[in-house]
N, C-alpha and C positions, 0 to 999 in steps of 0.2 A: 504494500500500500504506500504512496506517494506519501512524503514528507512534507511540510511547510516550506522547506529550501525547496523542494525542486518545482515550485507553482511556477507556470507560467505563464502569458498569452497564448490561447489557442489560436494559429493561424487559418486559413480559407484551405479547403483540400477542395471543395468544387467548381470555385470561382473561376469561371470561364466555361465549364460545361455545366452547371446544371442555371447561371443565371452570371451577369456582366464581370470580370473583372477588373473591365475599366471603370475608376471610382465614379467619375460623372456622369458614364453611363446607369450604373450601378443605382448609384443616389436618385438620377432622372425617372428610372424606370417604373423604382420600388415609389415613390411620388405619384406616378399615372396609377399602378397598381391598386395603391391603398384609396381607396374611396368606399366609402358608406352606401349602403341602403337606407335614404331617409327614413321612409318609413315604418320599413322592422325595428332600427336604432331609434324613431321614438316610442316603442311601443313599453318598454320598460329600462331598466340597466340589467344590459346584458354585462358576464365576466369571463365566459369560458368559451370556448372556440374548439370546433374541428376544423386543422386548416390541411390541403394537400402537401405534399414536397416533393412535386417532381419539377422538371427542368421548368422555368419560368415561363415559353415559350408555350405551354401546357397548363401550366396551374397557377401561374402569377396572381392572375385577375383573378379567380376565385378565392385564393388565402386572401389576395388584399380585400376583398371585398370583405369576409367574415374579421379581419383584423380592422376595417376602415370603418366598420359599422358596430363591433366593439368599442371603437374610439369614439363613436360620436353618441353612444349612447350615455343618457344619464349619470353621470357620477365616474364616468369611466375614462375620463381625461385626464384626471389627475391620480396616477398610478405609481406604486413604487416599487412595484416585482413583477415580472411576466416568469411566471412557471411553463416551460416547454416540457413536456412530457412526448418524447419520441418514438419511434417507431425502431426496433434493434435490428438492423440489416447484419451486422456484425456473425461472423458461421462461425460461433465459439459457445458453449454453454453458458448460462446463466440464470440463476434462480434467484436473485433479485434486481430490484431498481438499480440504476446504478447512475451516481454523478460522476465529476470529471475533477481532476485535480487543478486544471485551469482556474485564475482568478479574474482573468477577462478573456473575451472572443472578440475575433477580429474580423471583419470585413471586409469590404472594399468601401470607401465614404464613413466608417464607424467603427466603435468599439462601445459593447456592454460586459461591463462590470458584475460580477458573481456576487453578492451576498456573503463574505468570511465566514461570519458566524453562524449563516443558518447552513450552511452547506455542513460544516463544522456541528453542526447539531445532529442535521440527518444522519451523516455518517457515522457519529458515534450512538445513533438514538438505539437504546436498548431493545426495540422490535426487530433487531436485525435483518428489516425489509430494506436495507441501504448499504449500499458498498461504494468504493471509490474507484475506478478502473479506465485508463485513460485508456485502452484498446477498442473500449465501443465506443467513444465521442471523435477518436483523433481522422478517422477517415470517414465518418459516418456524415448525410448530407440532411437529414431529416429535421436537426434543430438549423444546422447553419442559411440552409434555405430559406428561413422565415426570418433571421435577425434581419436585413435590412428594411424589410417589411416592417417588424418591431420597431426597429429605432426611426423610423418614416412616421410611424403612431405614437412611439412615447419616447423620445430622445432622449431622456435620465431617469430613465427606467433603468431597474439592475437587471439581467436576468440570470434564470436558476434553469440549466438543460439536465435532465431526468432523463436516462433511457431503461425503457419499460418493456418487460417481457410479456408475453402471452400466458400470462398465470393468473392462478382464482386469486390469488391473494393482490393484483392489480390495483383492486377496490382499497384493500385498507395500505396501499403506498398513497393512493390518492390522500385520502383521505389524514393520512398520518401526516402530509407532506402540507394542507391544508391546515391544521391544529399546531403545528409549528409556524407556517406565518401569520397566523394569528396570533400567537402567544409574542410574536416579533413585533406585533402593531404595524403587520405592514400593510398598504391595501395593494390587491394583488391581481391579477388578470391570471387566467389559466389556457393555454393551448394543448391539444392535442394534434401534433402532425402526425397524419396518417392519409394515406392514399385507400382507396378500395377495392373492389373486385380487380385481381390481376388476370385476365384473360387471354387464353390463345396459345398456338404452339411455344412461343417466345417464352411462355410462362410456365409450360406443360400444366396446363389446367384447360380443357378445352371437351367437359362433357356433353356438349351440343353441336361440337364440332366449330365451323368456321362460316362467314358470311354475316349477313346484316339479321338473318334472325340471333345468331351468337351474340353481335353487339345486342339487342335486348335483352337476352336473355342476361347477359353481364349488369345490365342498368336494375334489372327485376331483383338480381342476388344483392344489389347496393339497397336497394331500397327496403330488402326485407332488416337488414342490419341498420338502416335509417330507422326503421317503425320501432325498436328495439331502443336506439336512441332516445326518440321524441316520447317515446314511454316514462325515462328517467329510471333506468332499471341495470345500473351499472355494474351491477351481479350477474346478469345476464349475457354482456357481452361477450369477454373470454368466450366461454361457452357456446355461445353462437356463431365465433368467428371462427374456433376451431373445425365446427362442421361445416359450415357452409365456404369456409376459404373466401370471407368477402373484405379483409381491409388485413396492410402489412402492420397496422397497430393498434389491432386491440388492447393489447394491454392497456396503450397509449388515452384508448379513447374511454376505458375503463376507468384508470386514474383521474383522467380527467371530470368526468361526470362524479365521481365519488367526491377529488375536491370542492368542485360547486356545492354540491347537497350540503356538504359540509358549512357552506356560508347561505344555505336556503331556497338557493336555486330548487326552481320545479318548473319551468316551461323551456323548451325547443325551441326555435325556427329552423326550418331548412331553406338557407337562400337561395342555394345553386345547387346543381347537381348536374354533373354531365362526364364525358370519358373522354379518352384522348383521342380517340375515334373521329366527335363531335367535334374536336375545339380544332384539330387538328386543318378540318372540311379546307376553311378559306387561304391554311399557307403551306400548309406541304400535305395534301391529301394521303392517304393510307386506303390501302387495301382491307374488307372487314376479317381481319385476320384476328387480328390481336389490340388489346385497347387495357385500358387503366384508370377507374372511376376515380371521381375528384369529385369533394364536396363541401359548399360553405355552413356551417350549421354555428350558429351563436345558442348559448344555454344561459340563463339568470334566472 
């Protein structure tokens, strides 16, 4: 386990293939991106978020949208923690949460700050749902895809990146992770990035085979794992995503719905929902072979 000496800046591993690493670009892009949904953002304060992370060109507009319509909803501007709870791409075992030894992340146009002490809490917190392990953060692109998105919505904002396995115990990392930044007094945002249904040869997941009935069929497997969501039944998830193979972070989306409840959350929105199939259509068409559901859902 990482020392206090050896903390450092976490550098970009994707910057330049999953979203700009030219900083102007970068900063421009994540600006067009982040914008609100007037209307669902006045509908209450929303705090928690499903946001995608695939290459920007794919998911931008929809993460910014659930991040731009967090920001503009009630009370939700003036923020002091953004919790990302990620998706584990990492091919290594793991049985719990795991944070990053990092004391800031870096960008292209920014840098967020890690919270010392609450990281320093999780780690050592006696539920041993928390470990420290820089091997799943240091190439992983699921939290870093969304910081300039983040720092475009809350520019001294700290954030805290989690990466969460597909396990029952999901719920109470959320939820444990929630009871510590309250006891910090801090006010918090929660993200869940996660992508959903991975379909097609590309994916070897492909039981309807290939064509434009397949792409429905893959939007029909999102949406059963949406109705699961908008229920507020984050015991449920894990369990649903294992069988039905419909999003790479459940656990993710797990965690996350467990911290909201935790602060009183009980309603959904689903803003967007669509695959890479659909977004794809008007700049580099694709064959209906293979696609990857992306979704905007805010919870308060």
């Amino acid at each position: 386990m990482p020392g206090p000496s050896s903390r450092t800046a976490r550098r970009p591993a994707v910057a330049g293939l999953f979203y700009p690493a030219d900083e102007r670009q970068c900063v421009s892009a994540a600006a067009h991106f982040v914008r609100a949904n007037s209307e669902a953002a006045a509908e209450r304060p929303w705090f928690g978020a499903i946001v995608p992370h695939a290459g920007w060109i794919c998911s931008g507009a929809i993460a910014g949208e659930a991040i731009g319509t967090l920001r503009a909803s009630p009370g939700a501007g003036d923020v002091d923690i953004v919790v990302v709870f990620g998706a584990v791409h990492t091919p290594l075992p793991l049985d719990c949460a795991v944070l990053a030894s990092h004391d800031s992340w870096v960008v292209p146009g920014g840098e967020s700050i890690v919270p010392p002490e609450l990281s320093s809490e999780l780690e050592t917190d006696s539920s041993e749902l928390f470990d420290v392990d820089d091997r799943f953060h240091d190439r992983e692109h699921a939290v870093e895809v969304e910081l300039p998105l983040i720092q475009r919505a809350w520019p001294s904002a700290m954030v805290l990146p989690i990466e969460v396995p597909l396990r029952d115990d999901a719920v109470a990392m959320g939820a444990r992770t929630a009871a510590m930044v309250q006891q910090a007094g801090l006010r918090p945002v929660y993200l869940a990035s996660s992508d959903l249904t991975h379909y097609g040869p590309n994916y070897s997941f492909a039981p309807v085979g290939i064509g434009l009935p397949a792409m429905q069929w893959a939007k029909e497997n999102d949406r059963k794992l949406l109705e699961v969501v908008t229920a507020m039944t984050p015991e449920r998830v894990v369990p649903h995503v294992r069988k039905n193979l419909n999003a790479c972070g459940g656990g993710a989306i797990a965690a996350m719905l467990s911290a909201c409840q935790q602060h009183g959350a009980n309603n959904v929105n689903v803003l967007r929902h669509a695959n890479s199939f659909e977004v794809l259509k008007d700049v580099a068409p694709q064959r209906p072979d293979n696609a990857v559901g992306y979704a905007a859902v805010v919870v308060g």
